[in-house]
C-alpha distance (Angstrom), angle and dihedral (degrees) to the residues before:
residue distance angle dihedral
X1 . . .
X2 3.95 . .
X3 3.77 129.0 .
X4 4.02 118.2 -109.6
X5 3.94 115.5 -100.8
X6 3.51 108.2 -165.5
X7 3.59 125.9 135.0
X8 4.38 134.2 176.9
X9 3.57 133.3 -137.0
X10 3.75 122.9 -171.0
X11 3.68 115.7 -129.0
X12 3.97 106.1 174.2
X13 3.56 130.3 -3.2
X14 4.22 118.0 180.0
X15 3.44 128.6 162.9
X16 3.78 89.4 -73.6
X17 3.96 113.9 26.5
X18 3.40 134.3 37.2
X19 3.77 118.4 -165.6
X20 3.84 125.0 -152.6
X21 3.74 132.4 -172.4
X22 3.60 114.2 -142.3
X23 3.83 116.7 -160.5
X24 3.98 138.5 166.2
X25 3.26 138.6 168.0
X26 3.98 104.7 -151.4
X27 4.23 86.8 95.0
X28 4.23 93.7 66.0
X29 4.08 128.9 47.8
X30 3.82 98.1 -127.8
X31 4.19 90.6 68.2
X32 3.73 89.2 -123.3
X33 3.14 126.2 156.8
X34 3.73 121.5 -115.1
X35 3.75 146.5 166.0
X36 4.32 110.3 -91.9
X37 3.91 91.7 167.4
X38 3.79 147.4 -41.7
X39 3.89 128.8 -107.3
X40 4.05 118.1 -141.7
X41 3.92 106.1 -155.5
X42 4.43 113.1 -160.3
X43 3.66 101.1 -158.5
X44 3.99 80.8 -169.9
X45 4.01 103.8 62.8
X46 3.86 88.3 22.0
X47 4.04 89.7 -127.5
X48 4.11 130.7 102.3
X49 3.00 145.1 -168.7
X50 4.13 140.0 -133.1
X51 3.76 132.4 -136.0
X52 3.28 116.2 -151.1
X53 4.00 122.9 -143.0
X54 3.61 124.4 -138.6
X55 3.50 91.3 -96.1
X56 3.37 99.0 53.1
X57 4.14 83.3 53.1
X58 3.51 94.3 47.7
X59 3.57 93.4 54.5
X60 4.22 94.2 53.6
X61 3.95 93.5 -126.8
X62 3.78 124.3 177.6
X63 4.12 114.5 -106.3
X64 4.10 113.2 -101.5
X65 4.00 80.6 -130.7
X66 3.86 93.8 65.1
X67 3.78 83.6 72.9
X68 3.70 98.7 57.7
X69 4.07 86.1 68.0
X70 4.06 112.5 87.9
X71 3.49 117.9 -116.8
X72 3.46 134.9 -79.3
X73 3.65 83.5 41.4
X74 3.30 98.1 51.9
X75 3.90 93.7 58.0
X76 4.00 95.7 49.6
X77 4.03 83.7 52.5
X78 3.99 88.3 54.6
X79 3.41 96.2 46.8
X80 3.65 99.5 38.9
X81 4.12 100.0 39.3
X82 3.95 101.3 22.8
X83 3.86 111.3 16.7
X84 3.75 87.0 140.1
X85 3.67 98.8 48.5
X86 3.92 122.5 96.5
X87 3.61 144.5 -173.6
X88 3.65 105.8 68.4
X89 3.62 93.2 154.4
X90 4.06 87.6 76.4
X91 3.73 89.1 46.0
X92 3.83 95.1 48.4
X93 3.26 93.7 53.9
X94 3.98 98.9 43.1
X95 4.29 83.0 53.3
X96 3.18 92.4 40.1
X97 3.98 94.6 52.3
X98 4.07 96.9 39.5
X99 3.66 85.1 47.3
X100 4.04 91.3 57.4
X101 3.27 85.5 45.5
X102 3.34 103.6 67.4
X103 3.54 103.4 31.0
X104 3.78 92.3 69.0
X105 4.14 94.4 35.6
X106 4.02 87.9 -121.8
X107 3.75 112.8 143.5
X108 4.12 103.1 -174.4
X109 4.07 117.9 -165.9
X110 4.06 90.4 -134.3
X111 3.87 132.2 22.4
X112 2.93 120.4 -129.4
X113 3.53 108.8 8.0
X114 3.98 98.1 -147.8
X115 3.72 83.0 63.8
X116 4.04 92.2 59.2
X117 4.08 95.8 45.8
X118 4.31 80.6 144.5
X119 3.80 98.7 53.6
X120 4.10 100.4 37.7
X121 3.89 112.7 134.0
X122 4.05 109.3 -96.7
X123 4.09 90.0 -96.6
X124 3.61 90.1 47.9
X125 3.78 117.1 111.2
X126 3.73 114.9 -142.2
X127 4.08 115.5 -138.7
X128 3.90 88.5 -164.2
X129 3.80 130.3 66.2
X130 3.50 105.0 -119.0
X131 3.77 107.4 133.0
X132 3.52 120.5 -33.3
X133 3.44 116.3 -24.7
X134 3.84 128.6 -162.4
X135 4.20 86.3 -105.8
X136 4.41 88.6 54.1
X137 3.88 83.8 46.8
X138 3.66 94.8 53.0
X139 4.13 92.4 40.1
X140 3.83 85.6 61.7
X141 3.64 93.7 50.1
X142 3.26 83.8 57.0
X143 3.79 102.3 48.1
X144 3.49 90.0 48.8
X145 4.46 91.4 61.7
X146 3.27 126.2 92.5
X147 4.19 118.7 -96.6
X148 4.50 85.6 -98.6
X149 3.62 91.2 51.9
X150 3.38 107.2 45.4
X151 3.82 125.4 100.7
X152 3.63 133.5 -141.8
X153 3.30 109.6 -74.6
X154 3.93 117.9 -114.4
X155 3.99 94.4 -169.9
X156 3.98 109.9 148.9
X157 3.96 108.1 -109.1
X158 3.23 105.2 176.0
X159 3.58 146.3 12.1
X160 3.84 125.0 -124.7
X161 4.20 129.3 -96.2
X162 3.49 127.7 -71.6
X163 3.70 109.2 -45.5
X164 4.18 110.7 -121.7
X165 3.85 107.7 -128.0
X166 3.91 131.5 177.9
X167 4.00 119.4 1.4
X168 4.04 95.3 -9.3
X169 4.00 83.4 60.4
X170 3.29 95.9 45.8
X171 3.80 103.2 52.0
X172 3.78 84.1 43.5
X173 3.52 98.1 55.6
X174 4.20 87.0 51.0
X175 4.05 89.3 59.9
X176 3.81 89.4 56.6
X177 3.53 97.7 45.5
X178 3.98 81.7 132.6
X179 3.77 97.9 61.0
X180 3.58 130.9 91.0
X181 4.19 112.2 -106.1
X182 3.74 88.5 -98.4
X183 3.34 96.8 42.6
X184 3.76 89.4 57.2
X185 4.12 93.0 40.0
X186 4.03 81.0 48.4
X187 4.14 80.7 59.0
X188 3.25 101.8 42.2
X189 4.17 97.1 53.2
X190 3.82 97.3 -99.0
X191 3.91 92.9 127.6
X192 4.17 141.3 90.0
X193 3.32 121.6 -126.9
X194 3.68 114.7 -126.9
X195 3.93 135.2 -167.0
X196 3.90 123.6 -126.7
X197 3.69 107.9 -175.7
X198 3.50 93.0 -62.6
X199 3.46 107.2 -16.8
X200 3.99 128.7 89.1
X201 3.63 111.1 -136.6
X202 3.84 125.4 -171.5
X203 4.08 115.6 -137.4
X204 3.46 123.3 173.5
X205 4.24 103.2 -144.4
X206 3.76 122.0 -166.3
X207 4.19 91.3 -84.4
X208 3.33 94.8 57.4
X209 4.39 92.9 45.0
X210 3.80 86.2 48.5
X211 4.22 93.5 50.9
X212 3.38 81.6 44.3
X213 3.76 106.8 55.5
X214 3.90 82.5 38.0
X215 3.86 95.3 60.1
X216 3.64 83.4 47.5
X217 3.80 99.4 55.3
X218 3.85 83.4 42.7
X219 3.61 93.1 60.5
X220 3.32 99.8 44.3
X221 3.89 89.7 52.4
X222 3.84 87.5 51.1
X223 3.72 94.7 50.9
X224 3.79 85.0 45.3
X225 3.62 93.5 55.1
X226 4.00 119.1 12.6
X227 3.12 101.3 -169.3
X228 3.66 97.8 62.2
X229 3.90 82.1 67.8
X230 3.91 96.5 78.9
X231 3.94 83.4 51.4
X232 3.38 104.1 55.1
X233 4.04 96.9 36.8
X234 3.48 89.1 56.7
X235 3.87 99.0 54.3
X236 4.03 87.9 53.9
């Protein structure tokens, strides 16, 4: 089983529609990123609508909409209309983000954030390493002191247990229905471990939430549709 890569970029937003692009880059070998549809947003009826890309043709996925209709319904649609269709992780998580979206009347530029460390505003920390984030900045500082003036270091060391995927995850998840969505990532091994002076403390950052709620949407897609499972193991 693989995580979910999929990442949105706003494109126009008026006082009607607001346009996303959707890429990923889990449907090509060189990990590029590349366009699988588009998502049209009406602020107006509160609904949209996605566009799918060849790609995301080629590649038989489910529609994001299927997920809007309540179970069992939902289930005798898949089997009866797309029993040979795939992927509903990607379109899970594209509902499920639209969806959020317009129920709190929030329009964000990029989604999610981790996945744009290279295009964050200036006072925008990065959670992943790609180029120099404001944590690398500060580490230099702190190189660059004397022995008296530096601090304990809070560099990341090490990065938390085996991550629970698929079924395990999910019937984890249900005994901490009384935790916060960290809290339960925190449980579930979606954390970094990092050093205060001498102490190791576990954090869970905004990377580790985001693979977190992604495995989660991935498992529920898998235990919606098995045989998407083969499928998505296999492209790992």
């Amino acid at each position: 089983m693989t995580f979910v890569h999929v990442r949105l970029t706003q494109e126009k937003q008026d006082d009607l529609i607001v346009e996303y692009l959707v890429e990923s880059f889990d449907f090509n070998q060189q990990k590029e990123w590349e366009k699988i549809g588009k998502i049209l947003i009406n602020k107006q009826t509160k609904s949209y609508e996605f566009e799918p890309s060849d790609i995301w043709n080629a590649h038989k996925i489910i529609p994001p909409s299927i997920f809007d209709i309540e179970e069992p319904t939902r289930e005798k649609i898949i089997k009866s209309q797309y029993n040979d269709y795939g992927w509903g992780a990607w379109s899970m998580l594209i509902h499920h983000w639209a969806s959020s979206f317009i129920k709190r009347g929030s329009f964000p530029q990029h989604h999610p954030s981790s996945l744009f460390a290279n295009q964050l505003e200036p006072n925008q920390e990065s959670d992943i390493h790609l180029g120099v984030s404001k944590q690398n900045s500060q580490e230099k500082m702190q190189h660059n002191k004397s022995p008296k003036q530096r601090k304990p270091s809070n560099r990341i060391t090490d990065i938390g247990d085996e991550k629970l995927t698929g079924n395990a995850l999910l019937q984890k998840v249900k005994k901490l229905s009384g935790l916060t969505q960290r809290q339960k990532a925190k449980h579930c091994g979606y954390y970094t471990i990092r050093k205060h002076g001498k102490t190791y403390v576990k954090l869970t950052n905004s990377r580790n939430l985001t693979d977190f709620r992604n495995a989660v949407l991935a498992a529920k897609s898998m235990a919606l549709n098995p045989e998407e499972t083969k499928e998505v193991e296999t492209r790992d």
